[in-house]
N, C-alpha and C positions, 0 to 999 in steps of 0.2 A: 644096557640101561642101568642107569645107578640111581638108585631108590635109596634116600636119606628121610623120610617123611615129608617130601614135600623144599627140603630145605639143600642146597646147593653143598656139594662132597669138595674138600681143598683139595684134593689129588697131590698135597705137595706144591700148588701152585701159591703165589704168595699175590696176585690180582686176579682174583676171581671171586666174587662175592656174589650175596644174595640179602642186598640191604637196602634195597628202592627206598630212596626220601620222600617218596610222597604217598608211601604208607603199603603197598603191596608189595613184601617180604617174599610172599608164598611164590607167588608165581615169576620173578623177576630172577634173569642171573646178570652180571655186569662184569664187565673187565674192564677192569681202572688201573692205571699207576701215574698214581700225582697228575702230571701236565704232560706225562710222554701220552701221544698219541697210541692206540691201541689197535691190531691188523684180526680178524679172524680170516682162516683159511679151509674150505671143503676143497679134500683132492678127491675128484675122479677117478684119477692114475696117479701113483707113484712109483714109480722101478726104482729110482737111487736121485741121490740132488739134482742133477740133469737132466733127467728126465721124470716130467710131473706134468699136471693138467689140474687146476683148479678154480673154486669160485672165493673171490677175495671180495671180505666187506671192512674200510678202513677208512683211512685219513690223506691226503695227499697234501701235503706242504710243498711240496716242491714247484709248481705251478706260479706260486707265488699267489694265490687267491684263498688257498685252501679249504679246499673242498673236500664234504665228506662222499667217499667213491664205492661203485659196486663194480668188481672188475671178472672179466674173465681174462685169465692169462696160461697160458703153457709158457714151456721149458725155450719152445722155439715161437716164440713170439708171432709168429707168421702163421702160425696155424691156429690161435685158442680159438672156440666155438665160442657161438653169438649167442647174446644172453636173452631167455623168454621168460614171459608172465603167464604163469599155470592160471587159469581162475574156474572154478567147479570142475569140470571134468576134460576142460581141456586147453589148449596151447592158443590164448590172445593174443597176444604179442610177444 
């Protein structure tokens, strides 16, 4: 946990802010850079670059549509686990 008052720590990062335009600073964090689209990633597993397991919230241009995506992916594509919606105390969908 990193406790700045309320306000978002640069770790050295140079997109990652805590500057909501539409007025909530406090509670808001955001990853920007200019027009590159932005990837966040929770691993499950990591052992080494090859082998990983995580949940990815991003952008996909590639499609040719592009779409903003919630993914699950592992290292070996055949295997990532399916993605569910927690809601109160348990697993809906």
């Amino acid at each position: 946990m990193i406790d700045n008052n309320g306000q978002a720590v640069q770790l050295g990062l140079t997109n990652l802010f805590n500057s909501d335009p539409g007025g909530d600073v406090a509670d808001t964090l955001e990853e920007r850079n200019g027009t590159t689209a932005q990837n966040l990633r929770v691993y499950s597993s990591y052992t080494n670059p090859t082998t990983w397991q995580r949940t990815s919230l991003g952008f996909d241009a590639t499609d040719g549509a592009g779409y903003a995506v919630l993914r699950s992916e592992n290292s070996t594509s055949s295997s990532a686990p399916g993605l569910g919606l927690w809601i109160g105390s348990g697993l809906k969908w």
